[in-house]
FIPAMI-322084 format. One line per 4 residues: number of its first residue (from 0); for each residue x, y, z of C-alpha. Coordinates in nm, 3 decimals. Each point is the difference from the previous one (the first is absolute). Example, Ala and Ser with C-alpha at 12.3 -4.5 7.8 and 13.67 -1.06 7.14 Angstrom:
! residues 2
0) 1.230 -0.450 0.780  0.137 0.344 -0.066;
***
This chain:
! residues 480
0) -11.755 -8.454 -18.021  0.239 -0.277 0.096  -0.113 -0.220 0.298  0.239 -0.118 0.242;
4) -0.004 -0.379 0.063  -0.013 -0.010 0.388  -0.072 -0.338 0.099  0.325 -0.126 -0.224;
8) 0.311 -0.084 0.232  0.159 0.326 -0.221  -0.246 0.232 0.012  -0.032 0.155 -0.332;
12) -0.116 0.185 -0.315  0.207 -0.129 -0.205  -0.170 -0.348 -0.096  0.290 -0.208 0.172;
16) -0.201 -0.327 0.025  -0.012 0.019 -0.456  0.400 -0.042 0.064  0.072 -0.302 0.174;
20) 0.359 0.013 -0.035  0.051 0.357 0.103  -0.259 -0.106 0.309  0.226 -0.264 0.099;
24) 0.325 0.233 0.001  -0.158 0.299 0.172  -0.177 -0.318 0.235  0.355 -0.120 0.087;
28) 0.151 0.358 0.038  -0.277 0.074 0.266  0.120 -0.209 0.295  0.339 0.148 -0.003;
32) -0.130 0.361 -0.015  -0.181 -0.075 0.291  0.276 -0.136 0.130  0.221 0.335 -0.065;
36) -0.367 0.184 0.174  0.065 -0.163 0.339  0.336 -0.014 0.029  0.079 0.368 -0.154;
40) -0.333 0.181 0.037  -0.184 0.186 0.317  0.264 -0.152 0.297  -0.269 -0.218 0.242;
44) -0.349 0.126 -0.095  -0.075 -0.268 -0.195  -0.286 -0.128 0.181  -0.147 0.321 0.003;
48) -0.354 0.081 -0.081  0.073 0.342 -0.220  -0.292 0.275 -0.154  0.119 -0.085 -0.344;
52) -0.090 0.160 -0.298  -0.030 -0.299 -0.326  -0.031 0.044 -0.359  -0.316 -0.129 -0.109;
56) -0.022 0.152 -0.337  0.157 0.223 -0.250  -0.220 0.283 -0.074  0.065 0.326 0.191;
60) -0.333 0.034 0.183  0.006 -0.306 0.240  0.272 -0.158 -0.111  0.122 -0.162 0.416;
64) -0.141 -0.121 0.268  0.030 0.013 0.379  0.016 -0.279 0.330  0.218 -0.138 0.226;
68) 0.300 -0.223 -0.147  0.305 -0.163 0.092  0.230 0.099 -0.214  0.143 -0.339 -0.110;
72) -0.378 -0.063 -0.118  -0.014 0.336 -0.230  -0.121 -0.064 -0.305  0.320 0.080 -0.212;
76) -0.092 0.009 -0.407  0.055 0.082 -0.362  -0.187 0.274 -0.063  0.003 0.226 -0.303;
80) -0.195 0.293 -0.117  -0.262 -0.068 -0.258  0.149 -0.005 -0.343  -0.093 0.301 -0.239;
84) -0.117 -0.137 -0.315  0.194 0.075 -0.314  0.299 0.201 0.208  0.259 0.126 -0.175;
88) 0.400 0.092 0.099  -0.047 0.377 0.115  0.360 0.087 -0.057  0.350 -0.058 -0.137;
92) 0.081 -0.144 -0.396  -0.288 -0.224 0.025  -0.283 0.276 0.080  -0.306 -0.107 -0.122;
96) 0.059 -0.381 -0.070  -0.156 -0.259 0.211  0.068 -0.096 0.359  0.234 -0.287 0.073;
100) -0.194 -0.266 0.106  0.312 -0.260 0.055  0.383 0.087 0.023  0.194 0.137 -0.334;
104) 0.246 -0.229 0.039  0.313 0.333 -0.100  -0.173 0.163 0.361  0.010 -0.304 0.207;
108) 0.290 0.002 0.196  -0.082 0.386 0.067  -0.314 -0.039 0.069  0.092 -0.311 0.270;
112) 0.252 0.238 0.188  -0.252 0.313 0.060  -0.271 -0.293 0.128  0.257 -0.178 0.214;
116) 0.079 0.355 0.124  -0.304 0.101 0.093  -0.096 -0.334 0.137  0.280 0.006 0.225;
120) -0.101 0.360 0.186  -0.347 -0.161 0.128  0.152 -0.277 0.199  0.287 0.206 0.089;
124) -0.212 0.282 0.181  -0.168 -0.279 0.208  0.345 -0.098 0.149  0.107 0.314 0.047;
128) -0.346 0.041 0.257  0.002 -0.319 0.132  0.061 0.081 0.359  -0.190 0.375 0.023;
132) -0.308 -0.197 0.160  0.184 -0.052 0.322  0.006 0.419 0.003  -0.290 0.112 -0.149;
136) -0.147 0.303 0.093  -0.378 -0.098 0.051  -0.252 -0.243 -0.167  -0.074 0.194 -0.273;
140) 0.356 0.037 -0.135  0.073 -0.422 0.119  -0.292 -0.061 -0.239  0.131 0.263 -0.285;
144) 0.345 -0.182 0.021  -0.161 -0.327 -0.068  -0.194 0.118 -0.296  0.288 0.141 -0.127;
148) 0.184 -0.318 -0.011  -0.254 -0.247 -0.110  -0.077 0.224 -0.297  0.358 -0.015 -0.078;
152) 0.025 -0.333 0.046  -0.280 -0.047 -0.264  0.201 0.238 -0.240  0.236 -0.291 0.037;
156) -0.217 -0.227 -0.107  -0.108 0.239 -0.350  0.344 0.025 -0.092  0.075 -0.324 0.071;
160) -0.325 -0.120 -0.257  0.211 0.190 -0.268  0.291 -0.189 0.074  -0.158 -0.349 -0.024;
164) -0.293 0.107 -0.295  0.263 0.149 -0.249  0.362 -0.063 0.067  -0.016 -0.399 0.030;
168) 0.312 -0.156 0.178  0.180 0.318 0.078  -0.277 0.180 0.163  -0.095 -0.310 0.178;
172) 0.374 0.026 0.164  -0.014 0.364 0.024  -0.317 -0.053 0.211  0.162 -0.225 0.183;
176) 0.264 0.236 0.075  -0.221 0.282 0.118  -0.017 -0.204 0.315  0.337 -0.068 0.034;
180) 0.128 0.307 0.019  -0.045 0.209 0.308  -0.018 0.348 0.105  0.350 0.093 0.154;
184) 0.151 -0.328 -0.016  0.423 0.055 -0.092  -0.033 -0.291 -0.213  -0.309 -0.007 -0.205;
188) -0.146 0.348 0.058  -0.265 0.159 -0.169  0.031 0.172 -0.366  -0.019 0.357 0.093;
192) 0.208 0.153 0.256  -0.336 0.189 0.196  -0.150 -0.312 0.065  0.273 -0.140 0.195;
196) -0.024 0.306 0.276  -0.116 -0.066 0.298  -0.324 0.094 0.144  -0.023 -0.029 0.367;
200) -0.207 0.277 0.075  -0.337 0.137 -0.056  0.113 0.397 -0.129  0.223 -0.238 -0.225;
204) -0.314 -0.209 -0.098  -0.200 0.322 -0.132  0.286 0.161 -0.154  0.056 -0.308 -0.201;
208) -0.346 -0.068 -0.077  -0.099 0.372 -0.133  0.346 0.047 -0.203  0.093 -0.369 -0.066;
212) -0.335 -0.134 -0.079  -0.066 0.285 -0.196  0.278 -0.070 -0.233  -0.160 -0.299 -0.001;
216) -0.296 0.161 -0.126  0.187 0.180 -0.304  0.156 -0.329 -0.085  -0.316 -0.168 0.000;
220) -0.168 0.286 -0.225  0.308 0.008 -0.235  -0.075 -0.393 -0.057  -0.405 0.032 0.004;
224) 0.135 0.173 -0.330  0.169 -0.285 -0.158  -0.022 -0.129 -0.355  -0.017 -0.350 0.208;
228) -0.381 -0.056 0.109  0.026 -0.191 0.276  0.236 0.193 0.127  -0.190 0.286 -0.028;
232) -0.348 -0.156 0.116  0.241 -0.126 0.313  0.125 0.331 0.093  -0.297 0.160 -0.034;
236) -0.203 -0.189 0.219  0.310 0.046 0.255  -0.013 0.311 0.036  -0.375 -0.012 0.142;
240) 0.201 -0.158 0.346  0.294 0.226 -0.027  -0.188 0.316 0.112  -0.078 -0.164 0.320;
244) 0.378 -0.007 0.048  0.091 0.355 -0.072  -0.325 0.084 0.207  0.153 -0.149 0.308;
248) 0.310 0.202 -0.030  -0.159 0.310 -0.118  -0.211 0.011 0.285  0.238 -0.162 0.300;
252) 0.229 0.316 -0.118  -0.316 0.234 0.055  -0.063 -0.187 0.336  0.349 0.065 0.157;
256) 0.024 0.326 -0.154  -0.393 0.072 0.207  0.117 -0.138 0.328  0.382 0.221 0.003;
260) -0.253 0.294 -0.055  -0.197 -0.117 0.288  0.355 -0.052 0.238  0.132 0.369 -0.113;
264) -0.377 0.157 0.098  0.009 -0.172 0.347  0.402 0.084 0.048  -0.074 0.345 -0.144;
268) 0.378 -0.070 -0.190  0.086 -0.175 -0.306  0.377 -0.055 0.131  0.096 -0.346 -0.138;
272) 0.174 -0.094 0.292  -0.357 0.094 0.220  -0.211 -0.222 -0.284  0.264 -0.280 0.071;
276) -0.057 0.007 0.342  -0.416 -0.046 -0.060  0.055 -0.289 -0.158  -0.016 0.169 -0.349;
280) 0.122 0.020 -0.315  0.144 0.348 -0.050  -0.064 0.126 -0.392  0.400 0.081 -0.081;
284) 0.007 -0.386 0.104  -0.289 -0.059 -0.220  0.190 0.147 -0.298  0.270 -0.157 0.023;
288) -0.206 -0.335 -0.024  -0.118 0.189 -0.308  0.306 0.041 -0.107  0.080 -0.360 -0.054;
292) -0.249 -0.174 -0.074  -0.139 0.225 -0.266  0.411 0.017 -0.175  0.005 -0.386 0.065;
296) -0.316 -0.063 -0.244  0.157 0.221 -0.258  0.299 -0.225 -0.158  -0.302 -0.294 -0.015;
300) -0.110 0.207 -0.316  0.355 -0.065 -0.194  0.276 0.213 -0.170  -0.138 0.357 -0.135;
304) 0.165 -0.066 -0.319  -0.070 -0.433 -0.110  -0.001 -0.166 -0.272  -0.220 -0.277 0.147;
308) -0.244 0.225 0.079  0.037 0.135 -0.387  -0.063 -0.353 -0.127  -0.260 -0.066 0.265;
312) -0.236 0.271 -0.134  0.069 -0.043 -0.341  -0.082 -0.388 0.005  -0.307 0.075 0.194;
316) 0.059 -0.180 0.276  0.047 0.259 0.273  -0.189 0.363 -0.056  -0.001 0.300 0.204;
320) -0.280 0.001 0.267  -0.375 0.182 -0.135  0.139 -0.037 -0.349  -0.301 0.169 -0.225;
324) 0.070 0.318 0.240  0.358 0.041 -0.237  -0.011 0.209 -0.340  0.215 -0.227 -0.183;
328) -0.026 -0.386 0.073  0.321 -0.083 -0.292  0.273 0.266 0.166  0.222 -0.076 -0.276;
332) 0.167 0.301 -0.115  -0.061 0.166 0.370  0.234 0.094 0.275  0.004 0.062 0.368;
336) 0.222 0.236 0.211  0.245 -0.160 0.263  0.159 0.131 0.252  0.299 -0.187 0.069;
340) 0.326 0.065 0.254  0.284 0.139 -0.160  0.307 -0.196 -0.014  0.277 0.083 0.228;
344) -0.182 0.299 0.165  0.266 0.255 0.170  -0.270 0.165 0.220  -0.062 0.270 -0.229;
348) -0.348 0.114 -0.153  -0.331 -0.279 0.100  0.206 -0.331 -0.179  -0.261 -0.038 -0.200;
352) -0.046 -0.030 -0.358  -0.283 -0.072 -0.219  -0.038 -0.263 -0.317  -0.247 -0.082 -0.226;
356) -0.055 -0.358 -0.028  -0.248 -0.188 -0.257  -0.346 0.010 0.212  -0.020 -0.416 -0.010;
360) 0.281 -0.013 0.189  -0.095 0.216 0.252  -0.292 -0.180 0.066  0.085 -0.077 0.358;
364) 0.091 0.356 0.078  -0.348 0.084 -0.126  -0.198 -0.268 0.208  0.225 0.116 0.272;
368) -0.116 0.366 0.005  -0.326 -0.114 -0.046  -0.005 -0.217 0.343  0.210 0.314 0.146;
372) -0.300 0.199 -0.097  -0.231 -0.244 0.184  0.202 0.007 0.332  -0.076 0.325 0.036;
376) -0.347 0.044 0.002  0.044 -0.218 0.371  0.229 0.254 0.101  -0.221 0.267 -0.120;
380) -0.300 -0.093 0.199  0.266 -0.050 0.351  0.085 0.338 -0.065  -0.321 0.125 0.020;
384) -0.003 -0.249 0.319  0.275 0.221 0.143  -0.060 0.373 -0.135  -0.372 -0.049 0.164;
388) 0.142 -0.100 0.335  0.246 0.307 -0.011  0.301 -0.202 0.032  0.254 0.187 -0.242;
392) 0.115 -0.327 -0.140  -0.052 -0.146 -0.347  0.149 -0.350 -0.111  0.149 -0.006 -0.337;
396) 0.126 -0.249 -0.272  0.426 -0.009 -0.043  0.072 0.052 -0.376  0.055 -0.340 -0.182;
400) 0.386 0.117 -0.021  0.029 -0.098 0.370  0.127 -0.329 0.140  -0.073 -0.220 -0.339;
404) 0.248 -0.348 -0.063  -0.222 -0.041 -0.374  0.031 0.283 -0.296  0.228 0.264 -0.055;
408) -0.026 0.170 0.320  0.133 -0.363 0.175  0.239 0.092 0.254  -0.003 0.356 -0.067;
412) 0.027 0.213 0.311  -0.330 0.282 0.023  -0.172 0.077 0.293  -0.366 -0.036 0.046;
416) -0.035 0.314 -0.222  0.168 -0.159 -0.269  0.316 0.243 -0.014  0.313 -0.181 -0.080;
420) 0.218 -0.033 0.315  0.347 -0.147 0.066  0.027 -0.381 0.135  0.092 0.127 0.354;
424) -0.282 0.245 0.058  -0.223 -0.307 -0.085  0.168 -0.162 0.246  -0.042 0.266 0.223;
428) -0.337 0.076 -0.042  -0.208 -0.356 -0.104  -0.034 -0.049 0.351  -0.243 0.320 0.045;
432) -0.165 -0.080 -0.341  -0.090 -0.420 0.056  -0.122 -0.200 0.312  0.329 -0.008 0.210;
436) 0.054 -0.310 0.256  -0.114 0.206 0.277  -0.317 0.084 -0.232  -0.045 -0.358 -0.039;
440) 0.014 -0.092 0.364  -0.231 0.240 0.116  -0.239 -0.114 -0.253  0.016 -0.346 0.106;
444) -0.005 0.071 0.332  -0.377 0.139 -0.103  -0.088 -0.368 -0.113  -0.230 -0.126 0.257;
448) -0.284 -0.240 -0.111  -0.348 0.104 0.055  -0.248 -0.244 -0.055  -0.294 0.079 0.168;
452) -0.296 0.104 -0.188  -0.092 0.381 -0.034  0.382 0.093 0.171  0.263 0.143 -0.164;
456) 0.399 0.046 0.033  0.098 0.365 0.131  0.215 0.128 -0.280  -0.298 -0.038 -0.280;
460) -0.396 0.171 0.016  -0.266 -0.215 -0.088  -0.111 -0.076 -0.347  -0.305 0.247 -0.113;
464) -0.221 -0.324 -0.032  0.007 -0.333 0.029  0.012 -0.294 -0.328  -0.280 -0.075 -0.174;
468) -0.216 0.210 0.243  0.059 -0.211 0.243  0.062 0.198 0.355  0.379 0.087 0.093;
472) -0.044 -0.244 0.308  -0.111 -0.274 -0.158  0.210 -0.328 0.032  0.190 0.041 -0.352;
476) 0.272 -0.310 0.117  -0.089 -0.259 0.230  0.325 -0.054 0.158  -0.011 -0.319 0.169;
***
């Protein structure tokens, strides 16, 4: 087992101090990142003393540690899963050879863009939350946020290690870049279109964090797979911090869901417009929440039908996610059923016809359904949530037909069912099936800091337990 280097000004496992010139680069690129940390990152708790979980090691059992931080004084790192001796390229027309232990110079400009991609989602998600502190619902969730977005900030900083160790001068400037851009900014935005919406509430925050990070996740498992090894070893180790981030939204969705149960016991009504008056947040409201976030994370998996993704798997960069799970790892002569819209559709019969398509290229329509898959379990165990309270409402998933700007179904009118529609009943009707303005500013107008320990805001229940066993009214932020 690889041991990280803590006492280094990078902590690492990667030997950094062997590599004096990669040291120096990553030693110069560090300043300005924490630059980009305090003028872009949690808005004015920077002198905060925070219950921070830090990586310590790499190995499952143990592998973090926990204690009061400020944030700019997190121990950000390069930290990569222990190499597997002797591993070999599980997939695609090089099955079986060796692992790439430097670039193939025919997969380098490919293999730059889906780094500088990724890269760019981690500090992206940190501007996007930069002012939720300021409305946090309690302690507990203040601290949660702050995990959230140092661990992303020290995805950053792996990505950012691939850059500088194995793309010389143009990762070093793509690095730099990563910093440059910014999350909703007209001029210099950030690559992918989800990452520039705002997120200025807390409902927002866990619907983001349990659909967007957990694309996240299926990203991250589709490159642990990669014919590249550090990639892999990167991604891999990643993913041990990304659960956190799926288990804050998983669970502040449970949470809201626990305390509208609570409001429609004591007002005997589950009326939306009775919830609203509570101070809660009424389940068709909920949904449509759902609706968004869930079809927003979608298009960040690509076209149903790509070529890159084709070439991706058959180079070996870029796999599907649990790989060994699939029957055939070459998927040459295979081929996947489609559904795509049919081309000037009168409004007869569903608009809907199927292809088949060679299976590489559907490789993103296949990660896709996998992550869809996923989502549901979430929504499964709500359900329960609801059936057990005897509330007659269950909260669903919209097909992946509805609302998507990426694929074949891009600007195709469905409703949430997925049935093809005309442009004006979309019109008509988008308003009932995504957060309207009104929706919005009522949700907002729910945003009132609590910041006192063991308190909590009225619209959520309290978490089940508190972090690291710790009680749920202990002093998680010191806000000063």
């Amino acid at each position: 087992m690889s041991t990280i280097q803590y006492g280094d000004r990078i902590p690492n496992n990667v030997r950094l101090d062997e590599d004096r010139v990669l040291q120096r680069a990553l030693e110069h690129w560090q300043p300005r990142f924490l630059d980009w940390w305090k003028e872009s990152g949690p808005a004015d708790f920077q002198s905060s003393d925070v219950y921070l979980r830090t990586a310590v090691g790499v190995d499952a059992k143990g592998w973090a540690s926990y204690g009061q931080v400020r944030m700019p004084d997190y121990r950000w790192g390069i930290f990569l899963a222990d190499a597997e001796p002797g591993r070999k390229i599980g997939f695609g027309d090089a099955m079986g050879q060796d692992a790439w232990q430097s670039v193939p110079g025919e997969y380098r400009s490919m293999l730059r863009r889906f780094i500088v991609t990724q890269g760019d989602t981690e500090p992206a998600s940190v501007e996007q939350q930069r002012m939720l502190g300021h409305i946090a619902p309690s302690l507990y969730d203040l601290r949660n946020l702050f995990q959230i977005n140092v661990e992303e900030g020290r995805h950053l900083w792996a990505m950012v290690y691939l850059l500088h160790a194995y793309f010389g001068r143009d990762g070093r400037e793509e690095a730099e870049a990563l910093l440059e851009r910014h999350s909703g900014d007209p001029d210099n935005a950030r690559i992918l279109e989800t990452f520039n919406e705002p997120i200025d509430d807390w409902l927002s925050l866990y619907m983001f964090t349990y659909f967007t990070d957990r694309d996240g996740k299926y990203q991250l498992k589709s490159f642990a797979e990669s014919a590249f090894d550090p990639l892999s070893r990167t991604c891999r180790f990643m993913l041990t911090e990304e659960a956190h981030h799926m288990f804050v939204g998983d669970t502040g969705i449970g949470r809201v869901i626990r305390r509208t149960i609570d409001l429609m016991k004591e007002l005997k009504t589950d009326d939306p417009a009775a919830i609203r008056r509570a101070g809660g947040i009424d389940m068709e409201l909920l949904q449509r929440y759902l609706n968004y976030w869930f079809t927003s994370s979608l298009d960040l998996f690509g076209g149903e039908d790509s070529s890159n993704a084709a070439s991706a798997f058959a180079t070996g960069i870029k796999g599907r996610p649990d790989e060994a799970g699939y029957a055939d790892h070459l998927e040459r002569d295979t081929s996947f059923e489609l559904a795509r819209p049919v081309a000037d559709w009168d409004g007869s019969g569903d608009g809907i016809a199927v292809d088949e398509i060679p299976m590489r290229n559907a490789t993103n329509e296949v990660v896709r359904q996998s992550y869809i898959r996923d989502c549901e379990i979430g929504l499964k165990r709500w359900n329960r949530t609801l059936e057990r309270a005897g509330t007659g409402f269950q909260l669903a998933l919209p097909s992946s037909h509805f609302r998507r700007k990426i694929g074949a179904w891009a600007s195709v009118p469905t409703d949430p069912s997925g049935r093809r529609i005309t442009a004006g009943q979309f019109s008509a009707g988008i308003g009932d099936w995504v957060p309207s303005a009104d929706d919005k500013a009522y949700v907002k107008s729910l945003m009132v800091k609590v910041h006192e320990p063991g308190k909590m805001a009225g619209w959520i229940a309290p978490p089940e337990r508190g972090i690291n066993n710790l009680p749920l009214d202990h002093e998680y932020v010191r806000v000063p």
